[in-house]
C-alpha positions as CSV (number, residue, x, y, z in Angstrom):
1,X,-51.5,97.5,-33.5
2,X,-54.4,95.5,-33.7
3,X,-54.9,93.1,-37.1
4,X,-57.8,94.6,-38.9
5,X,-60.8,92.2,-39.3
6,X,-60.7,90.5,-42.8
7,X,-63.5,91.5,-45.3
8,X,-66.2,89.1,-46.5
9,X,-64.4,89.3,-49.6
10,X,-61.8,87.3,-47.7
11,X,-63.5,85.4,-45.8
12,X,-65.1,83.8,-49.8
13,X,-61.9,84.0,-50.9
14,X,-60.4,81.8,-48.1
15,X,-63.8,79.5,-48.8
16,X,-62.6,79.3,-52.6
17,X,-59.0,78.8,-51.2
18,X,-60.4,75.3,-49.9
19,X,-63.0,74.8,-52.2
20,X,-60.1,74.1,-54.9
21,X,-58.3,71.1,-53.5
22,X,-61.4,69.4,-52.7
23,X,-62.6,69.5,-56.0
24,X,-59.7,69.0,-57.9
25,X,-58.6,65.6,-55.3
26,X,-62.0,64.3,-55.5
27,X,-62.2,64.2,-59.8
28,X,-59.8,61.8,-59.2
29,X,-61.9,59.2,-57.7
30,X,-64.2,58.8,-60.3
31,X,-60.8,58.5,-62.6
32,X,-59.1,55.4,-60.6
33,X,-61.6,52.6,-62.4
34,X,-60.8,53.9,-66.1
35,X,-56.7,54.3,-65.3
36,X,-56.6,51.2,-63.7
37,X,-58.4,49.7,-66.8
38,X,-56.8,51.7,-69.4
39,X,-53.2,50.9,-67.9
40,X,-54.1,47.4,-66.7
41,X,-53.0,47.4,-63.2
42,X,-54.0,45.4,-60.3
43,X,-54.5,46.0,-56.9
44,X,-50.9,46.5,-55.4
45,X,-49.6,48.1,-59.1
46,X,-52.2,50.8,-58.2
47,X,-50.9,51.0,-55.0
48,X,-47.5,51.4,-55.8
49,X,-48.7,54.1,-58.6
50,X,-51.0,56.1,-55.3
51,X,-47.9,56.4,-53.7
52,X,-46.3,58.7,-56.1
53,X,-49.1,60.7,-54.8
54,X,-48.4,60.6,-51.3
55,X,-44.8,61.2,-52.0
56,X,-45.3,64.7,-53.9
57,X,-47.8,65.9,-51.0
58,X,-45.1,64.9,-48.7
59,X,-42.4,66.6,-50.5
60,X,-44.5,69.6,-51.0
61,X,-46.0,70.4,-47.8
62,X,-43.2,71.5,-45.5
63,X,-41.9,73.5,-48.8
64,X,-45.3,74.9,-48.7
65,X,-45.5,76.2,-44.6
66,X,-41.6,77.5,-45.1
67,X,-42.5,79.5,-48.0
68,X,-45.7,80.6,-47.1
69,X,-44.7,81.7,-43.7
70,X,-41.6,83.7,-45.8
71,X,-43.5,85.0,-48.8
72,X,-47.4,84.2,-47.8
73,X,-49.9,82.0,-47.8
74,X,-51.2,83.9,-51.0
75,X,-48.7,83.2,-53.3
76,X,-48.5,79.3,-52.4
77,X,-51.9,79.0,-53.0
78,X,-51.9,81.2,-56.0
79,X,-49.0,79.0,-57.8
80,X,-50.4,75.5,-56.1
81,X,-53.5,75.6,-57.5
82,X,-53.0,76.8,-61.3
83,X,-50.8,73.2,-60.9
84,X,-53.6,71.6,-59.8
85,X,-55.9,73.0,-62.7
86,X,-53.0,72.1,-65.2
87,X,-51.9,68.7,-64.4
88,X,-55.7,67.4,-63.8
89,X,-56.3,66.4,-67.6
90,X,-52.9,64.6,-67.7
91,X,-54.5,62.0,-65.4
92,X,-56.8,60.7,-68.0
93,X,-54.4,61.0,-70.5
94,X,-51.8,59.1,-68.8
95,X,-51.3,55.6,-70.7
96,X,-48.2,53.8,-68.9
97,X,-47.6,53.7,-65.5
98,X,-44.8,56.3,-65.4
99,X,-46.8,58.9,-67.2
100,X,-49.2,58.1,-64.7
101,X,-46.6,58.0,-61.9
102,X,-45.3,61.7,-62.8
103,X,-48.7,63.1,-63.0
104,X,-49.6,61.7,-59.7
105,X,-46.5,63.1,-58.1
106,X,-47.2,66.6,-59.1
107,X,-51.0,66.6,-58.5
108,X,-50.4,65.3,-54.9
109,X,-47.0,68.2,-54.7
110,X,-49.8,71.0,-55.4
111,X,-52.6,69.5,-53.2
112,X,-50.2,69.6,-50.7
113,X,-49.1,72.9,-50.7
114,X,-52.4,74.3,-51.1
115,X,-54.1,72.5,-48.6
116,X,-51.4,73.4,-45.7
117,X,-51.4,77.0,-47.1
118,X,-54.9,77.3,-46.9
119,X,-55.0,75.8,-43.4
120,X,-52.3,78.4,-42.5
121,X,-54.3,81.2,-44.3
122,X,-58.1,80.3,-42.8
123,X,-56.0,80.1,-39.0
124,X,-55.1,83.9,-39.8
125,X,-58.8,84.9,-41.0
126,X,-60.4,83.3,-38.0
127,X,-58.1,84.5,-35.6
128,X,-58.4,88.4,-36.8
129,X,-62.3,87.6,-37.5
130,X,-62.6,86.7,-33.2
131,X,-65.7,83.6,-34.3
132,X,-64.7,80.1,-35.2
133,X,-64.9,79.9,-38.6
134,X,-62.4,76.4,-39.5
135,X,-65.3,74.1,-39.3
136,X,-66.9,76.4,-42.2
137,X,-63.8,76.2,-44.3
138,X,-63.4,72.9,-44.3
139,X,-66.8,72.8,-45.1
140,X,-65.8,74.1,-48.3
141,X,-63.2,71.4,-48.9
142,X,-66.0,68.6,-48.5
143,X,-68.5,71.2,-50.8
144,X,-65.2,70.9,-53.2
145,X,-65.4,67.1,-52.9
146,X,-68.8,66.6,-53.5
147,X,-68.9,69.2,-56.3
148,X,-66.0,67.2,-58.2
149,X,-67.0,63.9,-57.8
150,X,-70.4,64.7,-58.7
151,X,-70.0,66.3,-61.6
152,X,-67.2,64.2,-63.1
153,X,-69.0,61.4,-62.4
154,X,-72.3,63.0,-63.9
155,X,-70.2,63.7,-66.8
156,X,-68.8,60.2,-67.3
157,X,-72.0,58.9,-66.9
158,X,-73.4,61.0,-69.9
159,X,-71.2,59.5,-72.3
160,X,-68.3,62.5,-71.6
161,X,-64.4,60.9,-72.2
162,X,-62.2,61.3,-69.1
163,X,-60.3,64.0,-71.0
164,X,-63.2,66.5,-72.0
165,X,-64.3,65.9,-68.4
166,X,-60.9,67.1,-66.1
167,X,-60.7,69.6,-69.0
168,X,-64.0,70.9,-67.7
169,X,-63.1,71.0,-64.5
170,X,-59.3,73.0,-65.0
171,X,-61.6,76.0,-66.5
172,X,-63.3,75.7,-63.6
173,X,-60.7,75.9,-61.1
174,X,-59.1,78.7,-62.9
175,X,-62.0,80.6,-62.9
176,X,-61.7,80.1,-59.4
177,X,-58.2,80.6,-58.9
178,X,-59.0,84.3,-60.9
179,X,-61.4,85.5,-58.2
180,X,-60.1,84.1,-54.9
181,X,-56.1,85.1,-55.2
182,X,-56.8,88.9,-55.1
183,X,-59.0,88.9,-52.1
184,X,-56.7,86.8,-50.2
185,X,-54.6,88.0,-47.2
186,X,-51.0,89.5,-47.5
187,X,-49.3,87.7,-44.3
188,X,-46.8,86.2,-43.3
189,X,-44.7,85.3,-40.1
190,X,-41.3,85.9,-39.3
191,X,-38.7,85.3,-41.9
192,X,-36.3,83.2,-39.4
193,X,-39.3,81.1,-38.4
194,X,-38.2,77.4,-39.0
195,X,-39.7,75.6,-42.6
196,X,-40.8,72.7,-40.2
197,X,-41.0,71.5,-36.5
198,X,-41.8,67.7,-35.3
199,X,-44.9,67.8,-33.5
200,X,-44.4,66.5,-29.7
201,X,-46.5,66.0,-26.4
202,X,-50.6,66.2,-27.2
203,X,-49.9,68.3,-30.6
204,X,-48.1,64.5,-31.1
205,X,-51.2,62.6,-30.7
206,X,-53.7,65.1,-32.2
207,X,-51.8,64.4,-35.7
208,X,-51.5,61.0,-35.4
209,X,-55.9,61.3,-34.8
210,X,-55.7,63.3,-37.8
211,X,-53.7,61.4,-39.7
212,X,-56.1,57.9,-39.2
213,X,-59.0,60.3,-40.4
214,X,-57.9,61.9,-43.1
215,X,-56.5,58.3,-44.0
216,X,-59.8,57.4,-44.4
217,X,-60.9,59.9,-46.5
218,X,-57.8,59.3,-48.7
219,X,-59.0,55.3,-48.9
220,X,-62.3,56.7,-50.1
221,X,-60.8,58.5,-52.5
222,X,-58.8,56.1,-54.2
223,X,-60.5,53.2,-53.4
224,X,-64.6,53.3,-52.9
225,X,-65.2,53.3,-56.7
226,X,-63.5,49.8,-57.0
227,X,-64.7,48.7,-54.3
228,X,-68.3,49.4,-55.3
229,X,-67.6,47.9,-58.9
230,X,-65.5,44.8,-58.2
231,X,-67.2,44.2,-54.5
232,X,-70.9,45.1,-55.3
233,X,-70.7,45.0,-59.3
234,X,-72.3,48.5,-59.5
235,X,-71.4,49.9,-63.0
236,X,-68.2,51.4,-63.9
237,X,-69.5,55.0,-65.1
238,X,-71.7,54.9,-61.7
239,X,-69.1,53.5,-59.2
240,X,-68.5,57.0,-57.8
241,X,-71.9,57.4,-55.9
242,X,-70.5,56.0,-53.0
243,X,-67.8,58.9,-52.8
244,X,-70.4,61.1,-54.0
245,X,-73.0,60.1,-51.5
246,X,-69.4,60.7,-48.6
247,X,-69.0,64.4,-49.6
248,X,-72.4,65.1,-49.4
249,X,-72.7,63.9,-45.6
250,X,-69.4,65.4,-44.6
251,X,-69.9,68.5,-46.3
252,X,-73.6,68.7,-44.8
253,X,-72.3,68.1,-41.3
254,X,-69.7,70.3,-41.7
255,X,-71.9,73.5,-42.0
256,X,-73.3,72.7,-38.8
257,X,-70.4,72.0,-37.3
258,X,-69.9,74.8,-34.8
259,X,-73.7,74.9,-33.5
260,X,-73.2,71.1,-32.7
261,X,-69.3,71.5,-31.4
262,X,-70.8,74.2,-29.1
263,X,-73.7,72.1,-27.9
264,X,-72.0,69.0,-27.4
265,X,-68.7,69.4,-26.4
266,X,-65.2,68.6,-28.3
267,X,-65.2,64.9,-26.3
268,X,-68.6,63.7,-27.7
269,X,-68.3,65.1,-31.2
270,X,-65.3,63.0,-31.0
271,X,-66.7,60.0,-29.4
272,X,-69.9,59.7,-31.2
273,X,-68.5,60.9,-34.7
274,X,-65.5,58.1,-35.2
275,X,-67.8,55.4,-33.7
276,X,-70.4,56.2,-36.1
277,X,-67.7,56.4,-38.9
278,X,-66.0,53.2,-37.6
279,X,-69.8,51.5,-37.9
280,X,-70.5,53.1,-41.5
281,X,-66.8,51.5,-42.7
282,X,-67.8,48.3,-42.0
283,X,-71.2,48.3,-43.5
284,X,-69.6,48.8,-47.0
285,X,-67.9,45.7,-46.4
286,X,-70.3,43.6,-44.3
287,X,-74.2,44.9,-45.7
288,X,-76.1,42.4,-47.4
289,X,-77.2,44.4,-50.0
290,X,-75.7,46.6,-52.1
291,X,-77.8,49.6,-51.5
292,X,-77.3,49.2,-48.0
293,X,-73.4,49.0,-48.2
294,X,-73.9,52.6,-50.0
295,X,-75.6,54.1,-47.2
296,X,-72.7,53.1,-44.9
297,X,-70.3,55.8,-47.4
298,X,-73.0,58.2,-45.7
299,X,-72.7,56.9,-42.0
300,X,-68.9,57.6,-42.8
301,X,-69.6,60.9,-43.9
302,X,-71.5,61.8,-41.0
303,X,-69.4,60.7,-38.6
304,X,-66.2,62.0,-39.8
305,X,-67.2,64.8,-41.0
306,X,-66.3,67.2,-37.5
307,X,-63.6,65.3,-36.3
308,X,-60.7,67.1,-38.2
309,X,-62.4,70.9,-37.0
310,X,-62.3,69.7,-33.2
311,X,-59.0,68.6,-33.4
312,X,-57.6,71.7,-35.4
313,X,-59.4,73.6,-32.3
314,X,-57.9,71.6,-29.7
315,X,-54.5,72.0,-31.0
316,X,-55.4,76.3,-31.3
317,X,-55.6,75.8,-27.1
318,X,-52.8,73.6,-26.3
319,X,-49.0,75.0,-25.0
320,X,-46.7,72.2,-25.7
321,X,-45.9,74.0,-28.7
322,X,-46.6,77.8,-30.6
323,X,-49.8,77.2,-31.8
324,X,-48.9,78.3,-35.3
325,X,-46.3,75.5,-35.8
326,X,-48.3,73.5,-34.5
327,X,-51.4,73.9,-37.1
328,X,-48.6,73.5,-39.6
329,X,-47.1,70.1,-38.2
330,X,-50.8,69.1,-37.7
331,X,-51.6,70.1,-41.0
332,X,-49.0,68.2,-43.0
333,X,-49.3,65.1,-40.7
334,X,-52.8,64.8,-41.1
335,X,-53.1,65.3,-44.9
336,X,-49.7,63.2,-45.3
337,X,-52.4,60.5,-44.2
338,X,-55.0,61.4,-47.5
339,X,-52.1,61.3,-49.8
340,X,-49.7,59.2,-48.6
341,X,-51.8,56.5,-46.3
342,X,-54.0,55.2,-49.4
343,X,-50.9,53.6,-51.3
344,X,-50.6,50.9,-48.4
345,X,-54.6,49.6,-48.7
346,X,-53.8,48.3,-52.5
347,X,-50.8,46.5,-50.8
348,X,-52.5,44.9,-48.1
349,X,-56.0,44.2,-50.4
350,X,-53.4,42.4,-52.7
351,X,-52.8,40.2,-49.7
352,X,-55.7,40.6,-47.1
353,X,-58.5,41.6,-50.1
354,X,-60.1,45.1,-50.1
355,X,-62.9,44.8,-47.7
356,X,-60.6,43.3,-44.9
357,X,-58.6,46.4,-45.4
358,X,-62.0,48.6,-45.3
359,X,-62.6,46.5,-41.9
360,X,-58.9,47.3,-40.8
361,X,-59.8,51.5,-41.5
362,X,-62.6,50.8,-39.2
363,X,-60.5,49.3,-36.3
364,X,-58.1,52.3,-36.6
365,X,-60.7,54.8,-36.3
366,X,-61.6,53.5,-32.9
367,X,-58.4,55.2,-31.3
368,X,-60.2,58.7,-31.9
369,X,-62.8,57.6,-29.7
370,X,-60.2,56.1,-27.1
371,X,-58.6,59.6,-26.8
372,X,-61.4,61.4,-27.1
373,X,-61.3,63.0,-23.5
374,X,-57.5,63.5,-24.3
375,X,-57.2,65.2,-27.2
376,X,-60.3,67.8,-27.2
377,X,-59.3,68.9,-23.7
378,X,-56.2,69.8,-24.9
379,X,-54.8,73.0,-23.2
């Protein structure tokens, strides 16, 4: 029997679904300058701390496709992102480096299990919906980013404690959280599918493409407000703009993503969005002035902001593997590179400094434009 097409209720619900993790990761940005001070870390301690991060995401997110494709994506995302509401405020409470360590590690556990089981979730919705609609979700995600940096950094800058701010924000998300999970989809696949499967063949390199992009986003994250402020000297309580200034261009793009996808082609989407990412990377470092060093956060926006949708497509059309395990090895590879990739720019600023790392993001980037062809013909 045919799967019935899912309500617009669904299809807003699935928005919300994405919208979450993109705020809640992205009022953490705006956070890194006062832990860092408040804790008195350098450069690789704060690296060491990020990868407490990476590690619960890691941990998490083949948890997260096994149980979502046993019990649903509904009740992952349900349970994931009440944690990510909760442990929020206990990043700006955090005063020693393990308090801050554990609160990473369970913020990142929940980010990743929502963000693969929303992946898995929007794949379902657009498939029974017949239109693309991925590039729209993760449209969502950047709307989430630029809605939570902007407003904790709006709030910060208004005189607002760290505290009363991610408090803010968890009524927020539960609100959220309230409205989405009963609209959402009651699926799931077969309960002898595997939890995992190691991606192989083009689904192979389409993660590792996804992985150096979402990496970047991830080094934006935890590292364009210091940059900004120990770089550029723009003002701790204003250091976020650059991230701010990111999520507006990605999520921008994003909404037009299909129209230009469709237009242009997979290949030069690819092409023409990591070299113009690659160029906006090392502008932060390179720019002679400061205001010109923030526009480059925008080229990177603009840039980056289709590449994960086109990639997500042309692993829907390949055959090495099912396409739903492959979505879900795609999925955790690439976001293993947001979470996890991060922690090893504050060890090699510690040693290389942090623009030299920002310059080293840039070089990376260039493979997506090397295997352009490659990986959006993939079928």
């Amino acid at each position: 029997m045919a799967a019935v097409p899912p309500q617009p209720a669904t299809r807003f619900a699935t928005r919300l679904s994405f919208l979450i993790p993109g705020v809640g990761i992205a009022c953490w940005a705006p956070l890194v300058p006062f832990a860092k001070q408040q804790i008195g870390l350098d450069e690789a301690q704060l690296g060491m701390l990020l990868l407490f991060l990476g590690t619960g995401s890691v941990v998490a997110m083949p948890l997260a496709g096994g149980l979502a494709g046993k019990i649903g994506s509904r009740v992952v995302i349900a349970v994931a992102s009440v944690g990510i509401a909760c442990v929020l405020p206990f990043l700006a409470m955090a005063a020693t480096q393990w308090q801050l360590a554990t609160a990473l590690f369970f913020f990142g556990a929940f980010l990743g299990a929502v963000d693969v089981a929303a992946n898995i979730h929007g794949i379902e919705v657009e498939q029974r919906a017949g239109v693309p609609l991925m590039s729209n979700f993760h449209g969502c995600y950047s709307l989430g980013g630029l809605a939570g940096s902007a407003l904790v950094t709006g709030m910060l800058s208004a005189g607002m404690s760290p505290l009363a701010a991610t408090i803010s924000i968890t009524v927020f998300l539960l609100i959220c959280v309230f409205i989405s999970v009963p609209r959402l989809l009651e699926v799931r696949s077969a309960s002898d599918s595997p939890f995992f499967v190691r991606p192989r063949g083009i689904v192979l390199l389409i993660g590792t493409l996804t992985f150096i992009v979402f990496l970047i986003e991830g080094a934006l994250l935890d590292w364009s407000a210091v940059i900004l402020k120990e770089s550029r000297g723009v003002a701790e309580a204003n250091s976020g703009v650059g991230f701010v200034l990111f999520s507006l261009a990605m999520t921008l793009t994003r909404f037009t993503g299909d129209r230009v996808t469709a237009r242009w082609g997979g290949r030069r989407v690819l092409l023409l969005g990591s070299l113009l990412a690659s160029a906006g990377l090392a502008l932060v470092v390179t720019a002679p002035w400061t205001w010109l060093a923030i526009a480059g956060f925008l080229l990177i926006g603009f840039g980056a902001a289709n590449l994960v949708p086109v990639l997500f497509s042309s692993a829907g059309r390949q055959k090495v593997m099912p396409v739903d395990l492959a979505i879900s090895a795609i999925s955790i590879t690439g976001y293993a590179g947001i979470l996890a990739g991060p922690a090893a720019i504050g060890f090699i600023a510690k040693y290389l400094s942090l623009g030299g790392a920002f310059l080293l993001l840039a070089i990376m980037v260039l493979a997506v434009a090397k295997f352009s062809r490659v990986a959006s013909g993939a079928n």
